[in-house]
SESEDO-753687 format. One record per residue (C-alpha): residue number from 1; residue in three letters; x, y, z. Coordinates in steps of 0.25 Angstrom, whole numbers, padded with zeros to 4 digits. Layout:
<recs>
(NUM; 'ALA'; (X; Y; Z));
...
</recs>
This chain:
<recs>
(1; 'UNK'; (0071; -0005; 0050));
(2; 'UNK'; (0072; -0008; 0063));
(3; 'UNK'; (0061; -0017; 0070));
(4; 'UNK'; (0060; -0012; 0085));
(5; 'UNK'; (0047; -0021; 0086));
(6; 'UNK'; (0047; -0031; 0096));
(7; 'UNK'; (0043; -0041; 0085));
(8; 'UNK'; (0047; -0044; 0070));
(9; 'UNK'; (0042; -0034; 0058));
(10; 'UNK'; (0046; -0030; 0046));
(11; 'UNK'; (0045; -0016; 0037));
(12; 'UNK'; (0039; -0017; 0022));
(13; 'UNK'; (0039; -0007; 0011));
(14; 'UNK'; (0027; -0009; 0002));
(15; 'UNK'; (0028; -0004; -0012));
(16; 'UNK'; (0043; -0004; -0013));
(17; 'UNK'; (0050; -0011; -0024));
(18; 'UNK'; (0061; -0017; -0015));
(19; 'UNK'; (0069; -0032; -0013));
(20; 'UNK'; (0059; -0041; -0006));
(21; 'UNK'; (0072; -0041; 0004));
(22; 'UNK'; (0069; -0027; 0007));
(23; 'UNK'; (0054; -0027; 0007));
(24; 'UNK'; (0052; -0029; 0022));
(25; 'UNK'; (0042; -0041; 0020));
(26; 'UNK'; (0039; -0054; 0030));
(27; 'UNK'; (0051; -0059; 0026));
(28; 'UNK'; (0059; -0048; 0032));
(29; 'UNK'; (0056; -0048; 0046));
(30; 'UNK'; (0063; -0039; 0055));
(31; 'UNK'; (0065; -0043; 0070));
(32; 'UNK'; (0063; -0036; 0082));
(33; 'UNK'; (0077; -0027; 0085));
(34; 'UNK'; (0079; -0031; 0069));
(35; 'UNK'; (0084; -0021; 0059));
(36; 'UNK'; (0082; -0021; 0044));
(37; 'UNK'; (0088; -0013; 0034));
(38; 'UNK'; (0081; -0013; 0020));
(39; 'UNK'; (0087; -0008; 0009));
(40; 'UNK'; (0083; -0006; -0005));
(41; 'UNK'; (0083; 0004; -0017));
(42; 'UNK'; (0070; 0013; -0019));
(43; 'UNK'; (0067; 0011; -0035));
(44; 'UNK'; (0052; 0015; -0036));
(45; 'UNK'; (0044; 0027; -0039));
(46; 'UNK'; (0040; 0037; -0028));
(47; 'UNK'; (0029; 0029; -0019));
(48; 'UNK'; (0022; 0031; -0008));
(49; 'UNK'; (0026; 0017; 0000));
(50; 'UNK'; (0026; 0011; 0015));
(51; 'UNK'; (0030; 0002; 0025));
(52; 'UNK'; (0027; -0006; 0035));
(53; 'UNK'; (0030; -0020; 0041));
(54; 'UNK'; (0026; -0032; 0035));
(55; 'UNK'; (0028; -0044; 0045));
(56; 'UNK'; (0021; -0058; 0042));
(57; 'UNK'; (0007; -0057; 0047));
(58; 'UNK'; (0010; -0046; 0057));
(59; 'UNK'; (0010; -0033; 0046));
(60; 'UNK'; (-0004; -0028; 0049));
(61; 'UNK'; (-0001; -0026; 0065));
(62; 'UNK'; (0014; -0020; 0061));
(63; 'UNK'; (0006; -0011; 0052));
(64; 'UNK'; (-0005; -0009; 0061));
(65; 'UNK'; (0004; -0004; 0072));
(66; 'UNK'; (0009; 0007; 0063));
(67; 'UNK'; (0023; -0001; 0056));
(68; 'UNK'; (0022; 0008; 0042));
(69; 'UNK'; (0024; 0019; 0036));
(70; 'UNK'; (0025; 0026; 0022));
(71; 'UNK'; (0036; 0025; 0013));
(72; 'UNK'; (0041; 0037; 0003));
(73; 'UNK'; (0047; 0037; -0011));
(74; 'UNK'; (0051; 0046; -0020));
(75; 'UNK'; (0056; 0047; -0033));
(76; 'UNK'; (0067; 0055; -0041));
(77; 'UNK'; (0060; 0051; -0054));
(78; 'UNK'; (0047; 0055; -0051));
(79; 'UNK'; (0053; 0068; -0045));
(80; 'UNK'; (0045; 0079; -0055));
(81; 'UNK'; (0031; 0071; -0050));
(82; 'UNK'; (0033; 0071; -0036));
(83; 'UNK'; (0034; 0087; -0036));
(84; 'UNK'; (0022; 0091; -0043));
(85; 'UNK'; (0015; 0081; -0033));
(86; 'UNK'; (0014; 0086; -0018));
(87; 'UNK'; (0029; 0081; -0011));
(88; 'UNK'; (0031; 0087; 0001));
(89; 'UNK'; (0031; 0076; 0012));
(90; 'UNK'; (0020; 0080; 0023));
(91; 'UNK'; (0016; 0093; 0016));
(92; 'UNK'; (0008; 0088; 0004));
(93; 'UNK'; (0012; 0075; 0004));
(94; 'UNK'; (0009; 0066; 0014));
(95; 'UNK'; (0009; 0051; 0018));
(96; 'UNK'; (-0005; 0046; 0023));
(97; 'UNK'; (-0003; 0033; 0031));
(98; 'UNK'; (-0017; 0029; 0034));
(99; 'UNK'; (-0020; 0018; 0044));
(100; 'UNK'; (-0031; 0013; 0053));
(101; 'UNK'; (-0030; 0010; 0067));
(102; 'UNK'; (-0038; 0006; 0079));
(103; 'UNK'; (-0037; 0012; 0095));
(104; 'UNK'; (-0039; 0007; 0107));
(105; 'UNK'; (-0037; 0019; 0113));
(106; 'UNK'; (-0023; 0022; 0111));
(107; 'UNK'; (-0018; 0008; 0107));
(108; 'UNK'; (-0017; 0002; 0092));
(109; 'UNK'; (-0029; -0008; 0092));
(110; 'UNK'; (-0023; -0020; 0083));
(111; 'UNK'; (-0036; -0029; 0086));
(112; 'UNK'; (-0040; -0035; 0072));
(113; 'UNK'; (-0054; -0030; 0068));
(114; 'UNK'; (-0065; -0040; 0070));
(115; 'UNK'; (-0071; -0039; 0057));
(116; 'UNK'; (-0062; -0036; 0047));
(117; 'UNK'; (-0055; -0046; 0039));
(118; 'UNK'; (-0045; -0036; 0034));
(119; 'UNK'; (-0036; -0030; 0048));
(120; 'UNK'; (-0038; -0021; 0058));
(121; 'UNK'; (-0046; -0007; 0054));
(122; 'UNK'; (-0045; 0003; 0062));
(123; 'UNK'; (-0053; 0015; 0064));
(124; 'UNK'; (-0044; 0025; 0067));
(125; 'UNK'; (-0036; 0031; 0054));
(126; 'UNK'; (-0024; 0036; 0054));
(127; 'UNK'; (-0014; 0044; 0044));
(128; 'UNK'; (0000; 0044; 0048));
(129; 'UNK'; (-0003; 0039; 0062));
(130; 'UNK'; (-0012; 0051; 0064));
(131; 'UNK'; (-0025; 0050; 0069));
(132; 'UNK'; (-0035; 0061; 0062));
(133; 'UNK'; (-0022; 0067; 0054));
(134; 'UNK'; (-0023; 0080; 0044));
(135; 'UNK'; (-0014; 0086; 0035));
(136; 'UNK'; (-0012; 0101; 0033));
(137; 'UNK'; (-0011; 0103; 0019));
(138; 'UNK'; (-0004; 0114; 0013));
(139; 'UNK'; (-0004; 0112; 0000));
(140; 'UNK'; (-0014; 0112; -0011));
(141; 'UNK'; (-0012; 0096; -0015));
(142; 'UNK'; (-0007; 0086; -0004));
(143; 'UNK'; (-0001; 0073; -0008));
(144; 'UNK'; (-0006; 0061; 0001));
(145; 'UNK'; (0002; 0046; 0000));
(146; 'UNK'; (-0011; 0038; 0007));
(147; 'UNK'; (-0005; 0023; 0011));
(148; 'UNK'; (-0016; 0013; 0019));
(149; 'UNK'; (-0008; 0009; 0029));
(150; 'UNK'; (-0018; 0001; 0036));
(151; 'UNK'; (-0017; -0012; 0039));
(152; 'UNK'; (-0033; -0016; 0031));
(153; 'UNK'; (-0040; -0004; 0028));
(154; 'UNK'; (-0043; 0002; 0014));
(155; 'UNK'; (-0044; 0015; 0013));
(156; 'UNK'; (-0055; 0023; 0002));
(157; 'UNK'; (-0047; 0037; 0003));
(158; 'UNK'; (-0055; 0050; -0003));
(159; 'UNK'; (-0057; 0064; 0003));
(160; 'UNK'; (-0070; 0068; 0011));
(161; 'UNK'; (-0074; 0079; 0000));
(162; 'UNK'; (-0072; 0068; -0010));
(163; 'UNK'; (-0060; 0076; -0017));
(164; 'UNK'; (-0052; 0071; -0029));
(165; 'UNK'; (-0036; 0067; -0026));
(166; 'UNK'; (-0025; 0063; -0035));
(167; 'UNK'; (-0020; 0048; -0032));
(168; 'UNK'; (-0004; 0052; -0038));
(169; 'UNK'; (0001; 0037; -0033));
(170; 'UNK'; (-0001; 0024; -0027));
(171; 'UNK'; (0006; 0014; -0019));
(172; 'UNK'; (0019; 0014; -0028));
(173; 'UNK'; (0021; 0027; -0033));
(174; 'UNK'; (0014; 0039; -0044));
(175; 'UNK'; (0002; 0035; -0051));
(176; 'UNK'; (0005; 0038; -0067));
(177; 'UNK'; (-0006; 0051; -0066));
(178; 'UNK'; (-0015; 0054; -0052));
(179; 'UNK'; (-0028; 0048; -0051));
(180; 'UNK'; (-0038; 0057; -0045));
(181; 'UNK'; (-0048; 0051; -0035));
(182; 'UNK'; (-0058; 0052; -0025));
(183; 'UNK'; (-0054; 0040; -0018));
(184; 'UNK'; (-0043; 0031; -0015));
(185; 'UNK'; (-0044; 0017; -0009));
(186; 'UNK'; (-0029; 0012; -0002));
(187; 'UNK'; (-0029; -0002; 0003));
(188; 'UNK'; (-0019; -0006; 0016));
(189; 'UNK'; (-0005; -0002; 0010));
(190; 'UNK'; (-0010; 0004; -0002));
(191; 'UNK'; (-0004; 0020; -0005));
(192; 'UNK'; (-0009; 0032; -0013));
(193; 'UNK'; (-0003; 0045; -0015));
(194; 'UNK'; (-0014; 0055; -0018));
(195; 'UNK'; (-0014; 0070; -0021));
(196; 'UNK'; (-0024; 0079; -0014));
(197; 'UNK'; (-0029; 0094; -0016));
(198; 'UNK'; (-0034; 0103; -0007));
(199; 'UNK'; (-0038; 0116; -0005));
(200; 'UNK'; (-0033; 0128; 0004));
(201; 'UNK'; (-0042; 0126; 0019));
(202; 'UNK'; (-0049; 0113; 0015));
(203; 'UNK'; (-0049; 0101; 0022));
(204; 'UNK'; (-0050; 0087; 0014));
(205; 'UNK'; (-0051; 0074; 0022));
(206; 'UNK'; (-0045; 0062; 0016));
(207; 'UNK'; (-0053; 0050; 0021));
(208; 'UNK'; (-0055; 0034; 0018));
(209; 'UNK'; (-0071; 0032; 0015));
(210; 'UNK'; (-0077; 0018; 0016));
(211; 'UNK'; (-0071; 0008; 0007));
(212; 'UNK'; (-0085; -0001; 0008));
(213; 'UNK'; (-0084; -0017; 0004));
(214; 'UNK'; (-0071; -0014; -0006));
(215; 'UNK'; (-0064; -0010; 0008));
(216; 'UNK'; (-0070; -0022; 0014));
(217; 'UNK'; (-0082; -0020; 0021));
(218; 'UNK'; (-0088; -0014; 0033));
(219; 'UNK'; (-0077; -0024; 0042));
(220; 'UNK'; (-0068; -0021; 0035));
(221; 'UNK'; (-0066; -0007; 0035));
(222; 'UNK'; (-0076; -0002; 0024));
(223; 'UNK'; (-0086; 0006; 0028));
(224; 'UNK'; (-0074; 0015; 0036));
(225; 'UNK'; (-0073; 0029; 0034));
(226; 'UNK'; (-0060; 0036; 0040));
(227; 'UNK'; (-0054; 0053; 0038));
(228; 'UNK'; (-0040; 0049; 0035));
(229; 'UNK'; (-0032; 0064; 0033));
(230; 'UNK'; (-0038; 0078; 0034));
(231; 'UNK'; (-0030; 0086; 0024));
(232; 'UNK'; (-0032; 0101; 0028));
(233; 'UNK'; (-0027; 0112; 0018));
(234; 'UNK'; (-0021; 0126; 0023));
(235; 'UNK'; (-0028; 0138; 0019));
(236; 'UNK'; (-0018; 0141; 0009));
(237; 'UNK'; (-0010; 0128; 0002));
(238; 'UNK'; (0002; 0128; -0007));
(239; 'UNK'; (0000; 0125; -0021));
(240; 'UNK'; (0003; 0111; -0027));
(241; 'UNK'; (0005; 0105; -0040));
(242; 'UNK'; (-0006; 0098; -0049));
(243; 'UNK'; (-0004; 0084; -0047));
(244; 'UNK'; (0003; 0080; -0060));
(245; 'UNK'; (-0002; 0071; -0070));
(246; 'UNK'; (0007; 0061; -0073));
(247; 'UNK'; (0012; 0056; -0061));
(248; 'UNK'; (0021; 0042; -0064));
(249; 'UNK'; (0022; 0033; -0074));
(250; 'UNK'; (0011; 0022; -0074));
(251; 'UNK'; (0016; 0008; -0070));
(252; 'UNK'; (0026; 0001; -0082));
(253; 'UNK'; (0018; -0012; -0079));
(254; 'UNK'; (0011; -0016; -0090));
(255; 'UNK'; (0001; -0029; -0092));
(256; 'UNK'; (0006; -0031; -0105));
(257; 'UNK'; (0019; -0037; -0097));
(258; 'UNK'; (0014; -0047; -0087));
(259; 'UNK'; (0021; -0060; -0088));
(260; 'UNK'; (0013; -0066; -0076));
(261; 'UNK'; (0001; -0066; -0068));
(262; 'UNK'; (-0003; -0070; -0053));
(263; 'UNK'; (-0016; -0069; -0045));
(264; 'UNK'; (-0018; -0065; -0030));
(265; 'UNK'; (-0031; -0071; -0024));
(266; 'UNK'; (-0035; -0064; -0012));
(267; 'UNK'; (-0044; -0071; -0001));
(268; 'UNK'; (-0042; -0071; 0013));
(269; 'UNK'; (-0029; -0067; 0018));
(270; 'UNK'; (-0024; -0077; 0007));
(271; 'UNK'; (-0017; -0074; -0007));
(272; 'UNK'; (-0021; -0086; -0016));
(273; 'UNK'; (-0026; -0094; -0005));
(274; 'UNK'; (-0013; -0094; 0000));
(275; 'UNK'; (-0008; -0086; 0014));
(276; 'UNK'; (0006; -0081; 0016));
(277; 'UNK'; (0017; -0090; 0019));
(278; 'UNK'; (0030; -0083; 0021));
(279; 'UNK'; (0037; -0096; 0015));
(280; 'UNK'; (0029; -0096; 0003));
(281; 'UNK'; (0033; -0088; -0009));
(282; 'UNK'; (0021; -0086; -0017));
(283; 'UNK'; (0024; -0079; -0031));
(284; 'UNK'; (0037; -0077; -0039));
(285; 'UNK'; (0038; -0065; -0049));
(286; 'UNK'; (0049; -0062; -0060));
(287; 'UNK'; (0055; -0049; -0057));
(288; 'UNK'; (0051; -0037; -0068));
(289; 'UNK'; (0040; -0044; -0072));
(290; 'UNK'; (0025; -0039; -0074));
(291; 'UNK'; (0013; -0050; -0067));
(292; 'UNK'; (-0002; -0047; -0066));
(293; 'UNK'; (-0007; -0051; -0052));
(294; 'UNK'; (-0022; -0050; -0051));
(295; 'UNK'; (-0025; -0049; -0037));
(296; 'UNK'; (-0040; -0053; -0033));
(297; 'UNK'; (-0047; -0052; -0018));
(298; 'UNK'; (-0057; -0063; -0018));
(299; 'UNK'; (-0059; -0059; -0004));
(300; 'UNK'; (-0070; -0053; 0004));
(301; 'UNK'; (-0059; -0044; 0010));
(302; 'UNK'; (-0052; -0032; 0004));
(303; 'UNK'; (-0036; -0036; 0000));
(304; 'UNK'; (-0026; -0029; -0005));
(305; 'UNK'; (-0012; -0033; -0013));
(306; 'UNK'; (-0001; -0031; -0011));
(307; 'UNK'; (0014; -0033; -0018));
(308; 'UNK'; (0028; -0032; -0012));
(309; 'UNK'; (0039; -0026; -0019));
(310; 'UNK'; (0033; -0019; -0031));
(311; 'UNK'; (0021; -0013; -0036));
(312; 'UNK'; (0011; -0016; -0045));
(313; 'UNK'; (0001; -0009; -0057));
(314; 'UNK'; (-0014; -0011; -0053));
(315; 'UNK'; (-0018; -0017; -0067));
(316; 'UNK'; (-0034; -0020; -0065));
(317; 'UNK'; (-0043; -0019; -0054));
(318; 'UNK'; (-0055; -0030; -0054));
(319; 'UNK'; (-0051; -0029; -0070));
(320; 'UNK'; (-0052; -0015; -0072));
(321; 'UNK'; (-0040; -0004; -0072));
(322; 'UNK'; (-0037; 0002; -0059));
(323; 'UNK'; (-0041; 0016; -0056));
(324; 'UNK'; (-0030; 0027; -0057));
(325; 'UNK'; (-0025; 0026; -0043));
(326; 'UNK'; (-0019; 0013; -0046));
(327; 'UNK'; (-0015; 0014; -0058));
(328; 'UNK'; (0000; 0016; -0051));
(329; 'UNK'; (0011; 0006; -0043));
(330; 'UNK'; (0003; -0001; -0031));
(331; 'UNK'; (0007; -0013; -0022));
(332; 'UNK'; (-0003; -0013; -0014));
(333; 'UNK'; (-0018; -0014; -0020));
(334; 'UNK'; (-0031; -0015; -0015));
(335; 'UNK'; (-0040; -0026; -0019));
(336; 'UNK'; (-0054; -0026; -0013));
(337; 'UNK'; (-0063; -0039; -0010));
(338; 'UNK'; (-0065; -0047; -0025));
(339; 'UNK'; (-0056; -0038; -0032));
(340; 'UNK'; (-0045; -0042; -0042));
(341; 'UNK'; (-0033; -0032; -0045));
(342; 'UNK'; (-0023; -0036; -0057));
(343; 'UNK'; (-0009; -0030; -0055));
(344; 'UNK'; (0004; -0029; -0063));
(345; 'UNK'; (0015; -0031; -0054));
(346; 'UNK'; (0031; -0031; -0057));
(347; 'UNK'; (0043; -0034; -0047));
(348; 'UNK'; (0055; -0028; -0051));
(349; 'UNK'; (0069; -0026; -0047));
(350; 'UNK'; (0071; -0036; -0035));
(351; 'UNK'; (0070; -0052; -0036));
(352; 'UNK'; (0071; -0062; -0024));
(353; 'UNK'; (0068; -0075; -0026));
(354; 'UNK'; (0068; -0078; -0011));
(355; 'UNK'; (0062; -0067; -0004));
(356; 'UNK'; (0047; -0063; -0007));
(357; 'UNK'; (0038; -0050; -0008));
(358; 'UNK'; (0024; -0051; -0001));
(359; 'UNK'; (0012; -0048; -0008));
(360; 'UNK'; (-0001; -0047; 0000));
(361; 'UNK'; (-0013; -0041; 0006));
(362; 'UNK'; (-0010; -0028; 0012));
(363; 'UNK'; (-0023; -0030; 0021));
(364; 'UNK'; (-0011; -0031; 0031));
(365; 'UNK'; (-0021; -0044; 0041));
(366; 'UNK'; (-0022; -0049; 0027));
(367; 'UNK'; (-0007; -0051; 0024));
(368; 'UNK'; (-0003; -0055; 0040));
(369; 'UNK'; (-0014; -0065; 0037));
(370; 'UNK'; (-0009; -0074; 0026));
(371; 'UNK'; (-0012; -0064; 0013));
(372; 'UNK'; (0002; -0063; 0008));
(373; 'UNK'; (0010; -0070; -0002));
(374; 'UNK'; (0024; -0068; -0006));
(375; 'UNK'; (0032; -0066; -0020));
(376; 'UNK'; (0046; -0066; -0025));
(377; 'UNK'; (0053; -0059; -0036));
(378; 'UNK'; (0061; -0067; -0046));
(379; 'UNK'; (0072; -0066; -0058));
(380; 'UNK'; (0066; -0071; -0070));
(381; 'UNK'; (0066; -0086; -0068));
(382; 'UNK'; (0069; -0088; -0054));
(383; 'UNK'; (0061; -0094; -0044));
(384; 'UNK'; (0057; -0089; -0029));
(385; 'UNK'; (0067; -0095; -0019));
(386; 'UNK'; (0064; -0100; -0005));
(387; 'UNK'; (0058; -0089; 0005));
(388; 'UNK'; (0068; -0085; 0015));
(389; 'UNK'; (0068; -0092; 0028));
(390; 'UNK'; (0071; -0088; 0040));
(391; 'UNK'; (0061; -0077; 0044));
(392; 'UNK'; (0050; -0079; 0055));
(393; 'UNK'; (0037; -0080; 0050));
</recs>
């Protein structure tokens, strides 16, 4: 990664089990003229992924500005899946960056909206970088790997005829069986692959609907209606496979192993009444050991959570099982004002006592403004060393 920026940035690779040395995080800044050359091993199930810089309070405008960009996996073992499920790149599968922007005429707008206590919502959609995009579809099923790249909206996807798609996988890989809905909420960072049928000479317009009061509000982005893709079908398509039913095996976190609990309070752009401080190490976990985090907006805002190098199981929502679509690896999650989310979550395979993964709010102004804490990975017994000095923050 070279940094040809006239100021200092950083490239990180959420969802990607990795060494917090290679996770490209505030500690790792790279300076103008400054090269970085990361290296780990991939050792995780096929994923949709991404990547985009995460300097200390400047992520949201690095972002913004269009620093990101999607991140493929694929997976030997999972090999005999993966062809019954469309697998062409750019003929029937197809990555879906969606982002919201703003123009004054031809330039970016960065201005912060007046009203919104979440970032910058745009009113221009874009896919891909592509104002008003399309996709010709030539095929009878077209598999679409959605990711909010926004920097505070929530999406509420469905399809303008109300048509039913299969949800096949989630931020870290396959769902154990596809989940068919008519809708799909993804929060800032969040991702979904999702299988869609169409019929020769159609046209299906996937769009986001109003999210209401669980997507904030009126200022902050809920009552917004945006088309996101047109998805228009040839007069005659190539036939396709049923989508299989099995797809993965479910997460092998169980809640009959927890050896620990923690709680995250959100309010503000606080976690536990506490703001980030890059000096401060704020929890210490045992490596290949199974906690229940119960995460909780006691906000007016909406929040979401999310976890450095792992991913995690969606164990409860507000008490009750999640819905199908969650049922597979996340590390991102959405958490709408006044509600509590238990998770089960395991770091394995790397441990470093000095050097932390972030956990925080992916409402991007959020975590730039103090809603971020850090965590370290320990052997059994050992204790969190001293932050690493040295780095400007």
């Amino acid at each position: 990664m070279h940094n040809g920026l006239d100021e200092t940035s950083t490239v990180h690779w959420p969802g990607m089990h990795l060494p917090a040395a290679m996770d490209g995080g505030p500690h790792r800044p790279v300076d103008p003229g400054e090269t970085w050359t990361p290296e780990w091993e991939i050792d995780q199930p096929a994923a949709t992924l991404w990547y985009h810089p995460h300097p200390h309070g400047e992520t949201a405008r690095h972002v913004y500005r269009g620093l990101a960009g999607m991140f493929l996996l694929d997976d030997p073992a999972q090999a005999e899946v993966a062809e019954s499920l469309p697998h062409e790149y750019g003929v029937d599968d197809v990555p879906v960056i969606v982002q919201d922007k703003r123009f004054d005429g031809s330039r970016l707008d960065e201005d912060g909206s007046v009203f919104s206590g979440i970032g910058l919502l745009g009113d221009t959609l874009l896919v891909n970088g592509t104002v008003g995009p399309y996709f010709d579809v030539t095929t009878e099923r077209v598999r679409l790997r959605l990711l909010n790249g926004s920097t505070a909206r929530t999406y509420r996807f469905g399809f303008d005829d109300a048509r039913s798609f299969d949800v096949i996988a989630s931020d870290g890989g396959l769902l154990p069986a596809p989940a068919p809905v008519d809708e799909l909420w993804l929060s800032p960072g969040e991702r979904a692959e999702v299988v869609v049928t169409m019929e020769p000479g159609e046209d299906a317009v996937l769009r986001s609907e109003e999210t209401g009061q669980r997507g904030g509000g009126r200022f902050q982005g809920g009552s917004d209606r945006f088309d996101v893709l047109q998805l228009r079908a040839a007069a005659e398509l190539a036939r396709s496979p049923g989508v299989p039913a099995r797809l993965a095996a479910a997460p092998d976190l169980s809640a009959d192993e927890v050896t620990g609990t923690r709680s995250f309070r959100l309010t503000g752009t606080s976690i536990n009444g506490k703001q980030m401080d890059m000096d401060r190490i704020d929890e210490t976990v045992t490596v290949d050991t199974i906690e229940r985090w119960t995460v909780r907006n006691a906000d007016g805002s909406p929040h979401n959570f999310h976890v450095h190098g792992t991913q995690f199981v969606v164990e409860r929502l507000d008490g009750a099982p999640p819905p199908a679509e969650l049922a597979g690896w996340k590390d991102t999650v959405f958490v709408p004002s006044g509600a509590e989310v238990d998770l089960l979550v395991r770091f394995t395979g790397h441990t470093d006592p000095d050097l932390p993964f972030m956990f925080h709010c992916h409402l991007l102004r959020h975590e730039d403004q103090g809603m971020m804490g850090q965590l370290v990975v320990v052997e059994p017994g050992e204790e969190a060393g001293a932050v690493p000095e040295g780095h400007d923050h």
